[in-house]
C-alpha positions in Angstrom: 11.1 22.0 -9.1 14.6 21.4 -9.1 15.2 23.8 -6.2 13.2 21.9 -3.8 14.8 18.3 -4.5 17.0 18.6 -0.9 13.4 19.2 0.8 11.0 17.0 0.5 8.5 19.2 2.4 8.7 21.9 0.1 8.5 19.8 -2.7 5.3 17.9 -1.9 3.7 22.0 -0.6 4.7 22.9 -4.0 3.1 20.0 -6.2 0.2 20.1 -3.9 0.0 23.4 -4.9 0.4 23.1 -8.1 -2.2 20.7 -8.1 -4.8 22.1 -6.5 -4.6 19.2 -3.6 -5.2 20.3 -0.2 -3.6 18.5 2.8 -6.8 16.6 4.3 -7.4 15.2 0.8 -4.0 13.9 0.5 -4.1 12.7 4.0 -7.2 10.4 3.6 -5.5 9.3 0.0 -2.7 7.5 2.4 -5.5 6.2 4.9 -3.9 8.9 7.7 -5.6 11.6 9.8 -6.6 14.5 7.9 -4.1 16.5 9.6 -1.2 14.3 8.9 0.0 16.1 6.0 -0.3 19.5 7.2 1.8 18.3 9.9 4.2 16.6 8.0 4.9 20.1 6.2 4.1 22.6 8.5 5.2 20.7 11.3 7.8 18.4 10.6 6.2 15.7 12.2 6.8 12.9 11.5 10.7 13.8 10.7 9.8 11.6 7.6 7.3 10.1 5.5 6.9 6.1 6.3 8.2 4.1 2.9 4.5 3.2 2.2 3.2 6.6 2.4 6.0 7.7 0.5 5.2 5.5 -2.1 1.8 6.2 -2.2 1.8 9.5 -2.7 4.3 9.3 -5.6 2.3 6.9 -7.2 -1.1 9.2 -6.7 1.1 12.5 -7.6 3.1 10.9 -10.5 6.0 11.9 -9.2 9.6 10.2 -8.4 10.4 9.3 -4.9 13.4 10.7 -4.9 11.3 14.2 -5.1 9.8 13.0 -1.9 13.1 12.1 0.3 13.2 8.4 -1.2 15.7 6.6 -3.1 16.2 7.4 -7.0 14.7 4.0 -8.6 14.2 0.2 -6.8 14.9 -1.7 -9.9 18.3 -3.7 -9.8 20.9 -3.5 -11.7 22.6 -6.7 -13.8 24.5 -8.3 -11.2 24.6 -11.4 -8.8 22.5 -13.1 -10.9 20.2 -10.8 -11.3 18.9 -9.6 -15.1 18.4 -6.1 -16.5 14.7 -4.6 -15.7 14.4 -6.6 -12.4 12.7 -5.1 -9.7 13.3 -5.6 -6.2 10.3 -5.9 -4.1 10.6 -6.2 -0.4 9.2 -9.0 1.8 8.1 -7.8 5.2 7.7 -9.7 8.8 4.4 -9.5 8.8 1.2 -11.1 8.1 -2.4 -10.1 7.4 -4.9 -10.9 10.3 -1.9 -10.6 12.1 -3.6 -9.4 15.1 -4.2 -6.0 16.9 -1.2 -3.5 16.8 -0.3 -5.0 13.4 1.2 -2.6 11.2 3.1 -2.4 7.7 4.7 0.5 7.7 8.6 0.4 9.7 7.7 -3.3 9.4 11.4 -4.9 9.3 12.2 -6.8 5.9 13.0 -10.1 5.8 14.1 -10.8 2.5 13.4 -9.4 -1.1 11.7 -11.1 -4.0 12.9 -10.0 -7.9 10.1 -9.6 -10.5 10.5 -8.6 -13.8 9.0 -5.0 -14.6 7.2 -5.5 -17.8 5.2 -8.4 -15.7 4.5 -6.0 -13.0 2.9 -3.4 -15.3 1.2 -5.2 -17.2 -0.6 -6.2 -13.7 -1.0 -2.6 -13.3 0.7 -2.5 -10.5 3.2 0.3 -9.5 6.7 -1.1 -8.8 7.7 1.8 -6.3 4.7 1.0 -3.9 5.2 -2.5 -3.4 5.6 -5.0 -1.0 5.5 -9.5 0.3 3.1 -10.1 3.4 1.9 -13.6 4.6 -1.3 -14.4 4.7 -2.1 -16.2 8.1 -5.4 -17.6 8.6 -8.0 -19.4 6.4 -10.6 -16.4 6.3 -10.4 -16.0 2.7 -10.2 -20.1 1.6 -10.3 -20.9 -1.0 -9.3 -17.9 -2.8 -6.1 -17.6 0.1 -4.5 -20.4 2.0 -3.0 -19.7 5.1 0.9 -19.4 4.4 0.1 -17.7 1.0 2.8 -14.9 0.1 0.6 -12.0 -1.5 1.8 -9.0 -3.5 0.2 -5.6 -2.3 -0.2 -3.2 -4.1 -0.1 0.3 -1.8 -0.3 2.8 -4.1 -3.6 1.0 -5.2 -5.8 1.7 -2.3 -8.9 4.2 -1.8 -8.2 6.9 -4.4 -8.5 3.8 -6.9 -11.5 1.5 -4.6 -12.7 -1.0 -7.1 -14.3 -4.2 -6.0 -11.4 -7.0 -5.2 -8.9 -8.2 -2.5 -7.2 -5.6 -0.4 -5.4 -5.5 2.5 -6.6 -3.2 5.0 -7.1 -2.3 8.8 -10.0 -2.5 10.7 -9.9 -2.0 14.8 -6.8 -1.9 14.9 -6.2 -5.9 13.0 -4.4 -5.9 9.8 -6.2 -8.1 7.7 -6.7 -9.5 3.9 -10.5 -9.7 2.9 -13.1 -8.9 -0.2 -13.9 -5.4 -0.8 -17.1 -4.5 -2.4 -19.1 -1.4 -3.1 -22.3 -1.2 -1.2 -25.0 1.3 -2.4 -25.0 4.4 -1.0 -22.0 7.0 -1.4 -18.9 5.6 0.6 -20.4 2.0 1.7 -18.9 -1.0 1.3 -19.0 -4.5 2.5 -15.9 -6.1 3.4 -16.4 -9.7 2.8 -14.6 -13.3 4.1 -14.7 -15.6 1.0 -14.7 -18.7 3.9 -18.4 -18.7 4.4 -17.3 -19.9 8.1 -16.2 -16.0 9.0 -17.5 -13.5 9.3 -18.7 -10.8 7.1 -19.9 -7.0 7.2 -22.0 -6.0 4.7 -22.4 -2.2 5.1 -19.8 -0.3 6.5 -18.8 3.6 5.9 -15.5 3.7 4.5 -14.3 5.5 7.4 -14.4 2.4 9.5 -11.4 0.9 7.7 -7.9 2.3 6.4 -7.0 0.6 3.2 -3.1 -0.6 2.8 -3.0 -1.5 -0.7 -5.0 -3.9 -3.3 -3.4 -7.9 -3.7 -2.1 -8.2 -7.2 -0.7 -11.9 -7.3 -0.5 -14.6 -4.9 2.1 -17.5 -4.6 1.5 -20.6 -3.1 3.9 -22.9 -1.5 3.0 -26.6 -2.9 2.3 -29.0 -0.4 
């Protein structure tokens, strides 16, 4: 694999490959068209995979990154204060329910938040596909204030669905809310914990695109 380090195409066509993963599979893994992929390789467009659908995909192919055209490692090194196995998660400009055209990925970053890395995996949360957003809104009171800084998780999203908080898109609003299985293959209910919102109690999964799963919140105190 060594030989296909400088291209990041040609590595992901040759651990897909090697897989047994076909393009439209990944594609729906990263909530993306089911041609994205194929025209990611084949195509070259985009020029580059988005940070969060870089990470994603590393996370689902258990591979580094770097492999993928991103940087080597995000943990920090022992300096400005900062301790050994510290990792750097970025806080982005943006908040859930945040309003149509809301997006995360190319969001700028507005600061960076250290966590230590045992603490992050024994959340279970991947280090590489992290990132901050606000919560804005009182949708999901009590179990989220508005103001609330979450941790997403993105490389935690529909390959891994499991009933819980996730931040997600649906018609074209970024927002945080309750996902739940519904019966029947692929249905879910996407719930507002503030019985004051509303909720949707059987939707195909093809109505929303998940961004990742919240693994912690902090709270400002008042």
């Amino acid at each position: 694999m060594a030989d296909f380090v400088h291209d990041p195409r040609a590595a992901l066509d040759r651990l897909l490959a090697d897989k047994g993963i076909d393009y439209a599979r990944l594609s729906q893994v990263i909530g993306r068209n089911p041609a994205y992929i194929q025209q990611y390789i084949k195509r070259g467009s985009p020029r580059r995979l988005a940070e969060q659908d870089r990470a994603r995909i590393a996370a689902y192919l258990g591979v580094s990154e770097a492999m993928l055209g991103g940087p080597v490692q995000r943990v920090a090194t022992p300096a400005r204060g900062r301790g050994p196995g510290m990792v750097l998660v970025p806080k982005l400009a943006i908040g859930a329910s945040a309003g149509a055209g809301a997006s995360v990925d190319g969001e700028p970053v507005e600061g960076e938040v250290a966590f230590d890395s045992k603490w992050l995996r024994d959340l279970g949360a991947d280090p590489r596909a992290l990132s901050i957003i606000r919560v804005e809104g009182d949708s999901m009171a009590p179990t989220l204030d508005d103001g609330d800084d979450i941790l997403v998780d993105g490389g935690d999203a529909a390959a891994r669905l499991r009933d819980g908080i996730y931040v997600l898109r649906m018609d074209d609003v970024l927002m945080v809310k309750r996902i739940a299985r519904a019966p029947g293959q692929g249905r879910i209910s996407v719930i507002s914990d503030n019985p004051h919102y509303r909720s949707w109690g059987d939707l195909p999964m093809a109505a929303i695109q998940l961004i990742g799963r919240v693994v912690w919140t902090g709270r400002r105190v008042r």
